[in-house]
C-alpha angles and dihedrals in degrees: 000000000000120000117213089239086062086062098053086051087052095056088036080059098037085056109116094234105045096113123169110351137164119206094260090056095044084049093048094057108038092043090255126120111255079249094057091051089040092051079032084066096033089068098036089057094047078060092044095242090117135042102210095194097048090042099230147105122256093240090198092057101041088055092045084063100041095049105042103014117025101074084056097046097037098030107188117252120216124202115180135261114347149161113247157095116319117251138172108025093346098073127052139316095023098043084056087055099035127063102229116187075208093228105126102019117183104240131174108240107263134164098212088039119138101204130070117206136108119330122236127187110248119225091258128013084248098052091100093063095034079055106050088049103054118027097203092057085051096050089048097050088043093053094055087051086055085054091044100047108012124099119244093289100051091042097051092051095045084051087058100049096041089047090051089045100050106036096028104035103029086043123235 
């Protein structure tokens, strides 16, 4: 069964620009141990998300979760009002499609957070700093948040962009 941390390495993989990369690296990046990447890919490719041999993630099928089973399996937790980095439709690209009066803003809990709003659990407890260092991670992550806490229209466009980014721009 899939842990939310194999996901983010999913996304962290189904981003356009992640070129060559070994597990260390992938870990490095993302907060996790090369091992936890490594087990992380074991079960997505018992579910067929991932080819181990070709070293790359099944697009369709990722979408396929993230579309119609992630917001069930990883259901968002809010916690209240927090400090931290924005998130769903309060982060790009949906706050550039969306018109956001910007009260109540989903944010991932961070200490050196800017933005004030309703906190929502990341994925993993690492996803603030993977996101700050590298945007279409970000936009990816906050997309699936989109999909987990936004109403039918959020959640439709999120679905789009996330599908164009991932099958047109990373390539399937």
């Amino acid at each position: 069964m899939l842990r939310p941390q194999d996901l983010y390495v999913l996304l962290k993989l189904a981003c356009p620009s992640q070129g060559s990369w070994t597990f260390a690296s992938v870990g490095h990046e993302l907060g996790l141990s090369a091992s936890a990447v490594h087990r992380g890919l074991e079960r997505a490719a018992s579910g067929g998300l991932y080819q181990p041999r070709q070293k790359r993630i099944v697009p369709s099928a990722l979408i396929d979760l993230l579309l119609h089973g992630a917001r069930y399996v990883y259901p968002a937790m809010r916690s209240g009002e927090a400090r931290g980095l924005p998130t769903a439709w309060a982060a790009a690209p949906l706050s550039e499609a969306l018109v956001f009066s910007g009260e109540h803003a989903p944010v991932w809990p961070d200490a050196m957070g800017e933005v004030r709003g309703m906190a929502i659990e990341p994925l993993h407890p690492s996803v603030p700093d993977a996101a700050r260092r590298d945007h279409q991670l970000w936009e990816l992550l906050a997309l699936f948040d989109a999909i987990r806490v936004g109403g039918p229209r959020e959640r439709a466009l999120a679905g789009e962009l996330m599908e164009k980014k991932i099958v047109e721009e990373g390539g399937e």
